[in-house]
C-alpha positions in Angstrom: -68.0 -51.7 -11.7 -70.1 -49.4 -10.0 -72.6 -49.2 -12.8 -73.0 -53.2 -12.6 -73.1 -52.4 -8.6 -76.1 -50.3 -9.9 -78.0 -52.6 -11.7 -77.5 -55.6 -9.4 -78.3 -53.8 -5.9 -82.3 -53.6 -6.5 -81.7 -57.9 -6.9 -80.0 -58.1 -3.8 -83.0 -57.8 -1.3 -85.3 -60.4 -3.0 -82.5 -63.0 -4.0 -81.3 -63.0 0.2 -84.7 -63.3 1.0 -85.6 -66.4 -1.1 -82.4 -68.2 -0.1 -83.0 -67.5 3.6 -86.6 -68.1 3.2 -86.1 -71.5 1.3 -83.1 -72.4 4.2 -86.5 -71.6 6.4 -88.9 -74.0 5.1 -86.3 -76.8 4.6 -85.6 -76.8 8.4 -89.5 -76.2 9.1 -91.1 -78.9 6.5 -90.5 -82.0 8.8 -92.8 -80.0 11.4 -96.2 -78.7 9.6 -99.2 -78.9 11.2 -102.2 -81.1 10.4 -104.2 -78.8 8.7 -101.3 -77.6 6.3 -101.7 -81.3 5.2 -105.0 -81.1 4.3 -104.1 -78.2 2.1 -101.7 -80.7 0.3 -103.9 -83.2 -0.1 -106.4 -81.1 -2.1 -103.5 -79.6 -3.6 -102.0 -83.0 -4.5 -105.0 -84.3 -5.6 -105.8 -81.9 -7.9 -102.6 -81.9 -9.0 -102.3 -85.8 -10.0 -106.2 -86.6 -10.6 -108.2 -83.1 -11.2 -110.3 -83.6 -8.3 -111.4 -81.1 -5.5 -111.5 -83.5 -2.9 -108.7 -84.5 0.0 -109.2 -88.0 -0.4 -109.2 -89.7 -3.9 -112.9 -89.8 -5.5 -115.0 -88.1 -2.8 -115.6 -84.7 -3.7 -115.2 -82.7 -1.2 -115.2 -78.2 -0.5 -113.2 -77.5 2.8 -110.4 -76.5 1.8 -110.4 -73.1 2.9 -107.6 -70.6 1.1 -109.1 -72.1 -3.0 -105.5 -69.9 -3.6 -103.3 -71.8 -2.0 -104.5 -75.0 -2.9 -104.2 -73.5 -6.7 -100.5 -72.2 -6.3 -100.0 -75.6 -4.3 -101.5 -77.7 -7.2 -99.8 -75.6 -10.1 -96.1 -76.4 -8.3 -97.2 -80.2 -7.4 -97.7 -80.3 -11.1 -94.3 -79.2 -12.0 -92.2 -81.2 -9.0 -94.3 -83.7 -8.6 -94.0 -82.7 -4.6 -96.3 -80.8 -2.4 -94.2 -80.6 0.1 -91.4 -79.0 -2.1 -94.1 -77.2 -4.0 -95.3 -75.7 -0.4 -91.7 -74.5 0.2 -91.4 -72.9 -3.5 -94.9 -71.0 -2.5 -93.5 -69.8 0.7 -90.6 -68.5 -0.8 -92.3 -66.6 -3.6 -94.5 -65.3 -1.1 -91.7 -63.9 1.2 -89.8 -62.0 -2.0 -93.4 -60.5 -3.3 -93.8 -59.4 0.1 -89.9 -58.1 1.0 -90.8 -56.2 -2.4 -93.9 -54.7 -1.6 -92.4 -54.0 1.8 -89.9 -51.8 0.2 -92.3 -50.3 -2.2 -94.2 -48.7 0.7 -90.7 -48.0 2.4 -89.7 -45.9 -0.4 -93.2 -44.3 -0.8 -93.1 -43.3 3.1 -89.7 -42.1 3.1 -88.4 -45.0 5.3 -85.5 -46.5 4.8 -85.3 -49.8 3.0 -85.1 -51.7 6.1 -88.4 -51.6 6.7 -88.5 -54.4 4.3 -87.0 -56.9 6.1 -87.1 -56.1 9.0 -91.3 -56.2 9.1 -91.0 -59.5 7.1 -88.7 -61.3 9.2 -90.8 -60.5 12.3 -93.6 -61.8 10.8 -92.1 -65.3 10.2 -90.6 -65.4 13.0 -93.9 -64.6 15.0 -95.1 -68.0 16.6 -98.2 -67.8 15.5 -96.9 -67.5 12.3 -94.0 -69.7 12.0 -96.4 -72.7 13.6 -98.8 -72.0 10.3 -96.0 -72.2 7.7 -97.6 -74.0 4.4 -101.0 -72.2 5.6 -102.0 -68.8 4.0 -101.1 -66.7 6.2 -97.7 -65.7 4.2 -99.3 -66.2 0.8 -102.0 -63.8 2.4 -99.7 -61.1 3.8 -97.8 -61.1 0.1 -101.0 -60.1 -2.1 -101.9 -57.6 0.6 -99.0 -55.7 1.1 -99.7 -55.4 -2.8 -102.9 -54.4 -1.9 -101.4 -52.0 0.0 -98.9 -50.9 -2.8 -101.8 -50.0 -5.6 -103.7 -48.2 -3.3 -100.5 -46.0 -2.1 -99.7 -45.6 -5.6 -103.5 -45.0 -6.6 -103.6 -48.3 -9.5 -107.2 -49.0 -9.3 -106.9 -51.7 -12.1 -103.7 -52.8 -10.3 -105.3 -52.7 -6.8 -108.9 -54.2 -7.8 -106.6 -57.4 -9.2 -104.7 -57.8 -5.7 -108.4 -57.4 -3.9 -109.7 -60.2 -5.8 -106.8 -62.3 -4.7 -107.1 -61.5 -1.4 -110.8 -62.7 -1.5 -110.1 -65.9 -3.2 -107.2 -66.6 -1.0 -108.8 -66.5 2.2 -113.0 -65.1 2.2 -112.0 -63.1 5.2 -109.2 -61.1 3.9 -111.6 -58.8 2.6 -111.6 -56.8 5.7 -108.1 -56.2 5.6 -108.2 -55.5 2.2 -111.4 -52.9 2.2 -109.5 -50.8 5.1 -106.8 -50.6 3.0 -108.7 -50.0 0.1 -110.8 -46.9 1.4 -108.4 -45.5 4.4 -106.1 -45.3 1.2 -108.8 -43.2 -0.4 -109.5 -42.5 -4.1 -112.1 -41.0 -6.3 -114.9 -42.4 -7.0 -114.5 -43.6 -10.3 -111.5 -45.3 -9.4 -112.6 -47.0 -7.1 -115.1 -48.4 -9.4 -112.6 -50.0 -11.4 -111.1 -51.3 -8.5 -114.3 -53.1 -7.6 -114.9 -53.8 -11.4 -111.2 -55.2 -11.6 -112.1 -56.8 -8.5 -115.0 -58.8 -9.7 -113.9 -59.7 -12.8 -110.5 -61.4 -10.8 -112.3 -63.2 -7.7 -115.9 -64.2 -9.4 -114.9 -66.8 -11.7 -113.4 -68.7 -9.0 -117.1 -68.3 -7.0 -119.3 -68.9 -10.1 -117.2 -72.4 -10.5 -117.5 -73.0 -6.8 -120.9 -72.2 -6.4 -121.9 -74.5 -9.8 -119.5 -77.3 -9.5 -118.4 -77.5 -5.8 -122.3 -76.6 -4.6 -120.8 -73.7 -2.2 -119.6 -70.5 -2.5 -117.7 -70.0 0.3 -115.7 -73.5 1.1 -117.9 -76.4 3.5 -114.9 -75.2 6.8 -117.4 -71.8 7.5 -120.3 -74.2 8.0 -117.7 -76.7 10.3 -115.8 -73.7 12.0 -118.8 -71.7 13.1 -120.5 -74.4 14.5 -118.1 -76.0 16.1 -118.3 -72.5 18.7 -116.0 -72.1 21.5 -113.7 -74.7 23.5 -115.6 -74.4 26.2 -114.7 -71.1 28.1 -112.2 -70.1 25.3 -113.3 -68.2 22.0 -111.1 -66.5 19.7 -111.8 -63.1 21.5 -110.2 -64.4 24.9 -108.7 -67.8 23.1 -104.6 -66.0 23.7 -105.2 -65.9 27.3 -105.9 -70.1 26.8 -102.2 -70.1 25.1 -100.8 -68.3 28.0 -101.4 -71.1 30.2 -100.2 -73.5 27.9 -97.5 -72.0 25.7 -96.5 -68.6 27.9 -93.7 -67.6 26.1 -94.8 -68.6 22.9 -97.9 -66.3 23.6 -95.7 -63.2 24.9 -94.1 -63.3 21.5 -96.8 -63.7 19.2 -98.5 -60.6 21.2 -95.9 -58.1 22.1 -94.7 -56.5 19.3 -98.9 -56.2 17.8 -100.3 -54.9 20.7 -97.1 -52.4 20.6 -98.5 -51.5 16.8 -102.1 -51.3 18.2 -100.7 -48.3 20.9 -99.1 -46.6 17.7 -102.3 -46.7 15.9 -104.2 -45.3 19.0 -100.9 -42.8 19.2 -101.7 -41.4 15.5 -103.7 -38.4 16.1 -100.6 -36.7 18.6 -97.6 -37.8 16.2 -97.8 -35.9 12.9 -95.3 -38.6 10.9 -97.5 -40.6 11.8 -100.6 -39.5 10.4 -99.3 -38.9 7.3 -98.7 -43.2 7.2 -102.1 -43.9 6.6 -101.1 -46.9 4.7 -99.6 -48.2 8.3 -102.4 -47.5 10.0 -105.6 -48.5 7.6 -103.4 -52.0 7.7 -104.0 -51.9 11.8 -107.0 -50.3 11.8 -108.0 -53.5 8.9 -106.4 -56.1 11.8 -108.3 -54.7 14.6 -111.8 -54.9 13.0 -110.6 -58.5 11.7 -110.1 -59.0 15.4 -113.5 -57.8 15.9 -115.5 -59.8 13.4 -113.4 -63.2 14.7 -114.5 -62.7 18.4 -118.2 -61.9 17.4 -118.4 -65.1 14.9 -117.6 -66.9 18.3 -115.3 -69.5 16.2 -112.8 -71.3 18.0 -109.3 -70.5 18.7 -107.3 -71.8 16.0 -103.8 -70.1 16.8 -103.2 -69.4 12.8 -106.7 -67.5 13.2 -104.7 -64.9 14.8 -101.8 -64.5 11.9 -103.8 -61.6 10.5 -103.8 -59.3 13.2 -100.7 -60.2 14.1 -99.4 -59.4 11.2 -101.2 -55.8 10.6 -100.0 -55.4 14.4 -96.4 -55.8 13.2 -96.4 -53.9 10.1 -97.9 -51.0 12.0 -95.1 -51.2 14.9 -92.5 -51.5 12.6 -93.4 -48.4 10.5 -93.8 -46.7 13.3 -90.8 -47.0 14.6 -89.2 -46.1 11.7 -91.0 -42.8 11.1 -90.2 -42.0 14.6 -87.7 -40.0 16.3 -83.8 -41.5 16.2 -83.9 -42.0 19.8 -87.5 -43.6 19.8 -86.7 -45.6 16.8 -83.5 -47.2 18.2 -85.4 -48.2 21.6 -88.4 -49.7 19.6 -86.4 -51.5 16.8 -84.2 -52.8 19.5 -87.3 -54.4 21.5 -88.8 -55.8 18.1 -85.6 -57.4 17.1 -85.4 -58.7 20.3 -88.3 -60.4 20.2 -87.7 -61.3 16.9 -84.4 -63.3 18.3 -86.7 -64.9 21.4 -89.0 -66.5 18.5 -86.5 -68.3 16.2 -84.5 -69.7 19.2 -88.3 -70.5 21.0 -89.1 -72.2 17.6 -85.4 -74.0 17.5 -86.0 -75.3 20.5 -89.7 -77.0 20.4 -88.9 -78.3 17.1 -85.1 -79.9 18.6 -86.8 -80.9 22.0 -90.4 -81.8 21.4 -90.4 -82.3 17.7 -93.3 -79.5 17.1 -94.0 -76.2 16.4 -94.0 -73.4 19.4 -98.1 -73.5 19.4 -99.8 -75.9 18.6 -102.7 -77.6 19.2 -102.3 -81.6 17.4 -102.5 -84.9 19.1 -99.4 -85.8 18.2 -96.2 -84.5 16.4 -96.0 -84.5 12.3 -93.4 -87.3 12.2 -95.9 -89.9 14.4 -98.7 -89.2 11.8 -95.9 -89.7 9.0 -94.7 -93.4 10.6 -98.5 -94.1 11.5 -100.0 -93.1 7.5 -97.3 -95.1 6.3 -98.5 -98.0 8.0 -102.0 -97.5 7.9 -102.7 -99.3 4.6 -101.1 -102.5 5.8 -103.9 -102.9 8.3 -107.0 -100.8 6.6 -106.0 -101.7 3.1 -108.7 -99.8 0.9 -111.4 -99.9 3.6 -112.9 -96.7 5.6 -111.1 -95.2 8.4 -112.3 -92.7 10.7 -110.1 -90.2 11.8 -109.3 -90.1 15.3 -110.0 -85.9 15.3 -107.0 -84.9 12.8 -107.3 -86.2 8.9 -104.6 -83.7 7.1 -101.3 -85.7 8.1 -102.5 -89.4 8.1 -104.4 -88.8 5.1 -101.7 -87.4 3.3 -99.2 -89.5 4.5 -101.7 -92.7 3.9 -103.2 -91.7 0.5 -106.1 -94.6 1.7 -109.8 -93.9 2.6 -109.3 -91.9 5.9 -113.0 -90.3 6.3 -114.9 -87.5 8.8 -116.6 -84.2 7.8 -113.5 -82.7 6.2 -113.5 -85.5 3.8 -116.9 -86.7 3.8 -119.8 -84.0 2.0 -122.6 -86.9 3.2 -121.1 -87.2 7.0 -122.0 -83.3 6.9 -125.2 -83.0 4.9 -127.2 -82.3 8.1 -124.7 -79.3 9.4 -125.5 -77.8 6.0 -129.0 -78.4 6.3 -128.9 -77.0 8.9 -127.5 -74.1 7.7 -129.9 -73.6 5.1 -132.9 -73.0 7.9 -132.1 -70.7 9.9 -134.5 -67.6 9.9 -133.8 -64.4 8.0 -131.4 -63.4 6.5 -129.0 -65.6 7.5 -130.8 -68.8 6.2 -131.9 -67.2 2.9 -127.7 -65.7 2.4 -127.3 -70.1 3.0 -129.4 -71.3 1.2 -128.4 -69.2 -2.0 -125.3 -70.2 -0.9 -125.9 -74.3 -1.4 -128.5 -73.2 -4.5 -126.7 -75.6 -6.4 -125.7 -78.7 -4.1 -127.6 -82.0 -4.2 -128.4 -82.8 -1.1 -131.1 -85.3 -1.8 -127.9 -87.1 -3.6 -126.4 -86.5 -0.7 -129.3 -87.9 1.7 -129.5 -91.1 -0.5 -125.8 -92.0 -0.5 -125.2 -91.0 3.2 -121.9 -91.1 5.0 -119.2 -93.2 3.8 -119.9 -96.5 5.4 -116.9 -97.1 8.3 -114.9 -100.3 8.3 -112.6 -98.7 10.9 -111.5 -95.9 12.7 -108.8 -94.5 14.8 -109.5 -93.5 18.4 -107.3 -91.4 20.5 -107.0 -92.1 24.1 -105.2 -90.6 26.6 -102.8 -92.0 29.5 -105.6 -91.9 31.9 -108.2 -93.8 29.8 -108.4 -97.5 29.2 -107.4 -99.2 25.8 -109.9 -100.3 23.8 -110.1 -103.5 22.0 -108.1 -102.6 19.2 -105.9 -103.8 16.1 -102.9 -102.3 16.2 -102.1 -98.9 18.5 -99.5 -96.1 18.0 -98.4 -94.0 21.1 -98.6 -90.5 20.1 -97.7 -87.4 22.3 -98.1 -83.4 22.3 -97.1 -80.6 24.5 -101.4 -80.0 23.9 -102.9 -82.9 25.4 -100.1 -85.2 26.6 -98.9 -88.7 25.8 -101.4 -91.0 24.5 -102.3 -94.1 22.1 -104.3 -94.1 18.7 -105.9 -97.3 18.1 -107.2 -98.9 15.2 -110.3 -100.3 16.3 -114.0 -101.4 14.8 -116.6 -98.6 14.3 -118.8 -98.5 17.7 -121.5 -95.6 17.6 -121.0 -96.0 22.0 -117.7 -94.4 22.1 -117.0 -91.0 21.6 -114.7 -89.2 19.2 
């Protein structure tokens, strides 16, 4: 008995996790947010048709983890679901990560705990948990793996898990690279890191940059320049959740800005220098920070899952190479907060139907009822989207159409692109080296038959066909109409 006991203990951790995890997504499915749905429209349509596009027959390069839309499209294949293929990703992701969790646990002498403990404060996080079907899991998995070759000194290993990273989300590289070189190596190895890391992430870029006309996918082009909301960037953009979602924003902070203290508490506690793994993974999350706030992008709340998460990996091996007495106090704190998010995520999703933050027009089952019903009055004409295409296009699987969908509605942002001075303009117009745009000039936008306007309680209707009240904790109760294209009114 106790030599089965044996064999069946290292099972134990990922087996509760994936149950728990898959209990997770089934409660939190009916409340993704809009842009997990365009995810799952690239990932279905590739699935179905072979086709990089979110709406049938219009090419299109936005989606922006190519990863995720792979995994996405390899478990649509098989189930025939996206959604259900989105929860098996998620819970793959959380074992791989519980796993690499405990890998480092063991390699810093921590106990196993570690594991999931760190994990389920990451879900549980609000900025997290209101991103579920994103990358941001799927990201944290491959690096914490990152994190386990370079710990264990695998370059072959650890240049694989870098090129993941990459191809999962472009940015990720900055995590990945302090991990990479806090975790230092000799030279040669580290060459065949980068030579492992090449040979996994440039295929991926050779076919995007030949047959999608980008390297990097069309949402850097839409992202920069759509700037701040007016005041709010992503440097100052949690101080704009405060005001709207306060305790929300508490939770999603606390327990990272306590991991950013340990890491500036490193040089004056010696177990804690010796965890450079813990801190390269905070030190990656602060410049990640850093590199956000000077892009001046806007203040997506799953932007901020990466340093959250570094911020929580730190705290959490901190506490656990700390003193008994410190440890307690800590862990205590962090699994209080922990508790706070998954009852502050119970209730939004029981009372208002959403996720703690979030910033939609209305809630995932009103763009479910209003795709399903779109096709009854659009048939196979042109819609516009009234500012959010992931849900109603999903949901409609018609011709629902703006810059996320349409390549020819953002030819001139990506000419644009391609002439600024210097470097920058040269870097872009390598970049689109490959893209067509005098096809893209000819054909032109996708002409409109329709589109969907959103107005607000305040506002007066507009002539319309049919309208849908729609409401959100982010801009209140309102109506999307089905109207005629008109050039006059504003999205």
């Amino acid at each position: 008995m106790n030599a089965l006991s044996e064999r069946v203990r290292p099972y134990l951790l990922p087996a509760t996790t994936a149950v728990v995890a898959a209990v997770v997504f089934a409660v939190a499915s009916r409340f993704l947010i809009d842009d997990t749905f365009i995810t799952l429209s690239y990932a279905r349509n590739l699935a179905f048709h072979g086709e990089w596009a979110l709406v049938g027959g219009h090419p299109s390069n936005t989606a922006t983890s190519p990863l995720n839309v792979l995994a996405l499209a390899a478990g649509t294949f098989v189930v025939r679901d996206a959604v259900l293929a989105c929860g098996i990703v998620f819970v793959l992701s959380c074992v791989a990560t519980v796993v690499a969790f405990r890998r480092i646990a063991l390699h810093q002498g921590f106990s196993t705990a570690f594991a999931p403990v760190t994990l389920a404060l990451i879900v549980v996080n609000p900025v997290v948990s209101s991103s579920l079907g994103l990358e941001v899991i799927l990201g944290t998995a491959i690096l914490a793996w990152v994190a386990v070759f370079a710990m264990e000194h695998s370059p072959i290993a650890l240049g694989v898990a870098s090129g993941l990273a990459v191809v999962a989300r472009v940015d990720l590289v900055v995590v990945a690279a302090a991990l990479v070189l806090i975790r230092s190596a000799p030279l040669h190895r580290l060459w065949l890191s980068a030579l492992a890391a090449a040979a996994t992430a440039l295929p991926w870029f050779f076919v995007s940059w030949v047959f999608l006309g980008s390297v990097v996918p069309d949402t850097v082009v839409i992202k920069t320049g759509q700037g701040a909301w007016g005041e709010w960037g992503f440097g100052n953009g949690l101080l704009m959740y405060l005001d709207i979602y306060p305790a929300a924003t508490v939770l999603t902070a606390v327990v990272p800005i306590l991991g950013a203290l340990c890491l500036l508490a490193v040089p004056a506690v010696r177990r804690w220098r010796r965890a450079t793994v813990l801190w390269a993974w905070a030190i990656g999350g602060v410049a990640y920070y850093a590199a956000y706030t000077l892009l001046e992008v806007p203040p997506y709340h799953w932007y901020y899952g990466v340093p959250a998460v570094a911020g929580t990996v730190m705290f959490v091996g901190a506490m656990f190479a700390a003193p008994t007495v410190v440890k307690s106090v800590g862990l205590a704190a962090a699994a209080a907060a922990g508790l706070a998010g998954a009852a502050l995520w119970s209730w939004t999703a029981a009372t208002d139907r959403v996720v703690p933050i979030t910033t939609n027009h209305a809630t995932a089952n009103q763009y479910e009822d209003i795709g399903a019903q779109l096709p009854a009055y659009a048939g196979d004409k042109a819609v516009r989207s009234g500012g959010e295409i992931g849900a109603l296009s999903y949901y409609c699987e018609c011709l629902v159409v703006d810059k996320f969908s349409d390549r020819g509605a953002l030819e001139a942002d990506l000419r644009k692109k391609t002439a600024e001075p210097g470097v920058a303009g040269w870097l872009w117009r390598k970049n689109f080296h490959f893209l067509d745009f005098d096809a893209l000039e000819q054909t032109g936008p996708i002409p409109l038959d329709y589109r969907l306007l959103r107005v607000n309680w305040m506002q007066e209707s507009p002539p319309s066909f049919v309208d849908w009240p729609i409401t959100s904790p982010w801009t209140g109760a309102g109506e999307l109409h089905l109207t005629k294209p008109d050039a006059s009114i504003p999205n």
